[in-house]
C-alpha positions as CSV (number, residue, x, y, z in Angstrom):
1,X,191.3,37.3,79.8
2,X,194.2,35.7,77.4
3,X,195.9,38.6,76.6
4,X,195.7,39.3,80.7
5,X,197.6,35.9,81.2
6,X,199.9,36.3,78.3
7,X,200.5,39.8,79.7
8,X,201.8,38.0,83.1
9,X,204.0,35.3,81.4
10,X,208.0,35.9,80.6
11,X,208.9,33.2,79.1
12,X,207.2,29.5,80.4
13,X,207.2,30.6,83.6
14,X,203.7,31.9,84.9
15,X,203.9,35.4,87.0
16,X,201.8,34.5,89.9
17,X,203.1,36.9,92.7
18,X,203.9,40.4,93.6
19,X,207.0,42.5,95.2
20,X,206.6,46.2,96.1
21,X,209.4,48.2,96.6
22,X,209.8,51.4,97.8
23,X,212.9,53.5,96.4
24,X,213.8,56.9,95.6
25,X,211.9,58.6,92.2
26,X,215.1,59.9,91.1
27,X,216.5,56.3,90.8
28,X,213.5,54.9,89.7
29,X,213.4,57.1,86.7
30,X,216.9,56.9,85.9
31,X,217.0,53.2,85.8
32,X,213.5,53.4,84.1
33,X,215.4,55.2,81.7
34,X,218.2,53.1,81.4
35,X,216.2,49.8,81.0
36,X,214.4,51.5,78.1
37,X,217.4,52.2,76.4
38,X,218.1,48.6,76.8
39,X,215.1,47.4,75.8
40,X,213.9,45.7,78.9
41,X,211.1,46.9,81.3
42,X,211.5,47.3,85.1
43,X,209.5,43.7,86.0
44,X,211.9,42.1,83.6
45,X,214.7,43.6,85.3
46,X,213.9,42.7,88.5
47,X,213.0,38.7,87.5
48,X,216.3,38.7,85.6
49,X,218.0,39.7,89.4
50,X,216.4,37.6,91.1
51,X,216.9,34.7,89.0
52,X,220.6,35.5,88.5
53,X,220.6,35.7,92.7
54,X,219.2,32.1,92.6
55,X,221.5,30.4,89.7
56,X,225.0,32.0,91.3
57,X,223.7,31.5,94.8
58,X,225.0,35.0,95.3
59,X,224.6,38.6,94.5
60,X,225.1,39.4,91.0
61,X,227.9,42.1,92.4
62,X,229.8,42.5,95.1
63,X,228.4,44.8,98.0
64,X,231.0,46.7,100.4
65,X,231.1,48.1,103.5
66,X,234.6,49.6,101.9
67,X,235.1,50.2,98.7
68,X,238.5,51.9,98.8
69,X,240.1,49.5,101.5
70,X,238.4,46.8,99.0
71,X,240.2,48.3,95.7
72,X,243.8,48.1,97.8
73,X,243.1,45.0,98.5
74,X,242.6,43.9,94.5
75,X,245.6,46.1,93.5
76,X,247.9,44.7,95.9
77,X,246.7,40.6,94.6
78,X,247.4,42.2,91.1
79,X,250.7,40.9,89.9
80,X,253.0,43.6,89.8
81,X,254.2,45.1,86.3
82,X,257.8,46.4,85.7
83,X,258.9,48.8,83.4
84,X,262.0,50.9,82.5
85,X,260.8,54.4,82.6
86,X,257.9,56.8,82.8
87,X,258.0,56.5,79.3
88,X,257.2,52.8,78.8
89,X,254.7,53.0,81.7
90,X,252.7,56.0,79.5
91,X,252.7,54.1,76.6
92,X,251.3,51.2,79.0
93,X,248.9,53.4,80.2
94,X,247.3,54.3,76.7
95,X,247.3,51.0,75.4
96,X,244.8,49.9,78.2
């Protein structure tokens, strides 16, 4: 029975509830895969976005309707960067 509770604790705080979730397999295995890599199990991952939703009052990321129109929009509030020729801009380029 203690191992059960210790089992259902992250931290101090008690795990006392449960969410289902119905998603594709493919993406459930991936990101099953990914979180192993990582080192962190799916329940973790899930507590750690929804705790992360509560402390920014937000969504960790930023969903869009528009990705491209929203890209424009952050390129164009970028401050613009001159250069003399092709050349310099290249050498820009692979120095990002």
């Amino acid at each position: 029975m203690a191992a059960q509770q210790a089992h259902k604790r992250r931290g101090m705080v008690e795990l006392d509830t449960r969410i289902q979730v119905r998603t594709n397999s493919q993406l459930k295995e991936q990101a099953t895969r990914t979180l192993d890599r990582m080192g962190i199990d799916m329940p973790t991952a899930i507590n750690m976005f929804l705790s992360q939703i509560v402390h920014d009052q937000r969504l960790p990321f930023q969903p869009s309707l528009t990705p491209y129109a929203d890209a424009i929009r952050e390129a164009e509030a970028e401050p613009a960067i001159r250069v003399r020729d092709v050349d310099e801009l290249m050498d820009l380029i692979d120095r990002a």
